[in-house]
C-alpha positions as a LaTeX table, in Angstrom:
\begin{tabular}{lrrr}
\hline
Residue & $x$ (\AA) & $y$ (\AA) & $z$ (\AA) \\
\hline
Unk1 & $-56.60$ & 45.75 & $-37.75$ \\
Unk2 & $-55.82$ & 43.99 & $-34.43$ \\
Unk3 & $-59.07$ & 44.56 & $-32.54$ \\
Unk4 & $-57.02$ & 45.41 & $-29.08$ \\
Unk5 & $-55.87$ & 48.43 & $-31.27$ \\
Unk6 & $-59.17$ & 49.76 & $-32.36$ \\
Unk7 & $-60.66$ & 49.33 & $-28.66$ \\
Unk8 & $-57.59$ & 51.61 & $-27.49$ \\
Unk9 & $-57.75$ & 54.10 & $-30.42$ \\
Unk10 & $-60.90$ & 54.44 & $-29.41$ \\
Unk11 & $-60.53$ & 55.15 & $-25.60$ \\
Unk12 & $-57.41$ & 57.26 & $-26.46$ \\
Unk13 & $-60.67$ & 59.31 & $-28.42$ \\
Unk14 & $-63.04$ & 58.98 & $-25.52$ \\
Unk15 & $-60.49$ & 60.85 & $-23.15$ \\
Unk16 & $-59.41$ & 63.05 & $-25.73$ \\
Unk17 & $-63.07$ & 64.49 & $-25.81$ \\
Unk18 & $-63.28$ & 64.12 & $-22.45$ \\
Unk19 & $-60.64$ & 66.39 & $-22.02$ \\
Unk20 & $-61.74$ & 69.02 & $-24.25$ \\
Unk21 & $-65.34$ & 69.41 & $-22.71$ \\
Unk22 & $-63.36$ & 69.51 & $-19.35$ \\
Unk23 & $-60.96$ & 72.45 & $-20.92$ \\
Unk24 & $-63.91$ & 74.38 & $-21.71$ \\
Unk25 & $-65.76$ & 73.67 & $-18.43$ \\
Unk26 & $-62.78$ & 74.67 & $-16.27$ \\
Unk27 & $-62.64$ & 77.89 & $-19.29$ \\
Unk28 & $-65.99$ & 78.85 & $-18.03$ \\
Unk29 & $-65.52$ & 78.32 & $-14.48$ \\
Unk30 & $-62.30$ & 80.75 & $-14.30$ \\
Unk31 & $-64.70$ & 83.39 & $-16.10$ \\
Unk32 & $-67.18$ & 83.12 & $-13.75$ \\
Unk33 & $-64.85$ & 83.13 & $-11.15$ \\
Unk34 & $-63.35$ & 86.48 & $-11.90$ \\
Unk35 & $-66.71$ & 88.01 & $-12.90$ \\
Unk36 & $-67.66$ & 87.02 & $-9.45$ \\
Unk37 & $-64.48$ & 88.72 & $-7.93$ \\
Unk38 & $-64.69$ & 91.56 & $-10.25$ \\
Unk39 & $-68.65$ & 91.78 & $-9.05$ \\
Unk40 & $-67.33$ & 91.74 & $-5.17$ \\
Unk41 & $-64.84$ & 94.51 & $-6.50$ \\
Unk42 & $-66.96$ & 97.19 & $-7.51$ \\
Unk43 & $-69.45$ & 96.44 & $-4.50$ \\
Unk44 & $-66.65$ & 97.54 & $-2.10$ \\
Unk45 & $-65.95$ & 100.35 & $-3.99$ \\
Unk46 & $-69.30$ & 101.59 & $-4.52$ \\
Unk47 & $-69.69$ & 100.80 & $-0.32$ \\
Unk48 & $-66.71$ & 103.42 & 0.36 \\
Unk49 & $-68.88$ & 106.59 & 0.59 \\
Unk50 & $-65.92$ & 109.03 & $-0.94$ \\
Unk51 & $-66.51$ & 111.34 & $-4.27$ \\
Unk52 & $-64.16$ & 109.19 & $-7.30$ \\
Unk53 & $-61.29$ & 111.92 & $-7.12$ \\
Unk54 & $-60.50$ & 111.11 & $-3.57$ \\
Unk55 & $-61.05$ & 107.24 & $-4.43$ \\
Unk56 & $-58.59$ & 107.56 & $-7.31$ \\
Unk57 & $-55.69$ & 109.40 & $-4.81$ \\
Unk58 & $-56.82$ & 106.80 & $-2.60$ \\
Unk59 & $-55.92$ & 103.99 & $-4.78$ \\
Unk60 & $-52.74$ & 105.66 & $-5.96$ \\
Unk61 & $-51.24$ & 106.55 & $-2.37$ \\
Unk62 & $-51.94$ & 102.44 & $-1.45$ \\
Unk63 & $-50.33$ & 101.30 & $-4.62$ \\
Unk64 & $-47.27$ & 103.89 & $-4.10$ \\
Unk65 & $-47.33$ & 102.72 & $-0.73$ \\
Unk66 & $-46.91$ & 98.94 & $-1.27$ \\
Unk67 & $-44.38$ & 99.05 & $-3.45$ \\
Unk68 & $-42.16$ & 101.05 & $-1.48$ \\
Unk69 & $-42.75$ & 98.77 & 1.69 \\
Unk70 & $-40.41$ & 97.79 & 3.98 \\
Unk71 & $-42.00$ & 94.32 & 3.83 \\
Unk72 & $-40.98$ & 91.94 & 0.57 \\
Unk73 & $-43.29$ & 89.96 & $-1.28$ \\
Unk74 & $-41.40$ & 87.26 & $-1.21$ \\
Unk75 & $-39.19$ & 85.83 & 1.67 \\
Unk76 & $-35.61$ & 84.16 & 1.94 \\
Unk77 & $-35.80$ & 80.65 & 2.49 \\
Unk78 & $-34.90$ & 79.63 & 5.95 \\
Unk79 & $-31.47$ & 78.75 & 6.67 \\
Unk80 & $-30.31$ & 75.62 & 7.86 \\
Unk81 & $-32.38$ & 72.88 & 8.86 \\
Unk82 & $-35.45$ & 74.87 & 10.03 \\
Unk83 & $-37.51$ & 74.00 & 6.68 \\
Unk84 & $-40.74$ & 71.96 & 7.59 \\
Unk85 & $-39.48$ & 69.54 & 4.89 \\
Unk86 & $-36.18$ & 68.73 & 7.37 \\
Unk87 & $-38.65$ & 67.70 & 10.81 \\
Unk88 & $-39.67$ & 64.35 & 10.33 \\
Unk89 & $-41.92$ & 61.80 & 12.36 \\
Unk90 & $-38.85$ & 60.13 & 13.45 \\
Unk91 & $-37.03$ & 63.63 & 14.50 \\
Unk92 & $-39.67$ & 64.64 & 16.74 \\
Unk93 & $-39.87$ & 62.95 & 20.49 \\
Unk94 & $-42.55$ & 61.96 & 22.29 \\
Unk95 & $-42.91$ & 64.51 & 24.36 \\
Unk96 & $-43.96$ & 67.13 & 21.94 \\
Unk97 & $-40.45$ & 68.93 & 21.33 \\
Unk98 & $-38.04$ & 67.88 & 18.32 \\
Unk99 & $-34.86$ & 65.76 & 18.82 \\
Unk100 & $-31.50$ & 67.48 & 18.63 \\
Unk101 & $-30.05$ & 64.07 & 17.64 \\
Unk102 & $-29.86$ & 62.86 & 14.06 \\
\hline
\end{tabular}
């Protein structure tokens, strides 16, 4: 076999390994991660100084509460040209305000 071939079948091995120890590494990192959060969790709940029952009704009257907010979770997209995407270098002046010309 062409020797080119062989050194590239074997890189295209390399990185595939590569890959999978990096797969399990970030695996293990996002497990830590949330046992971390999930350690944070239970510190703050242990901190409020409230018998479980009232915790519980707690919990329950916040959840209720957030779902029947006022406030989405998501907005609209701005209308018009007001998107940070539409102000660019050459639309802004030099003295600190944004050209109305296009």
């Amino acid at each position: 076999m062409n020797p080119k071939i062989d050194k590239v079948a074997r890189n295209i091995e390399k990185t595939k390994e590569a890959i999978a120890e990096q797969q399990s590494r970030l695996k293990e990192l996002e497990r830590l991660k949330t046992e971390l959060e999930n350690a944070d969790i239970v510190m703050m709940v242990r901190g409020i100084d409230i018998p479980p029952a009232e915790f519980e009704a707690f919990a329950r009257a916040f959840m209720e509460q957030r779902q029947s907010s006022a406030v989405p979770d998501v907005f609209p997209a701005p209308v018009g040209n007001a998107t940070p995407a539409a102000l660019e270098d050459d639309d802004i002046d030099g003295e600190g305000g944004i050209s109305l010309e296009g």
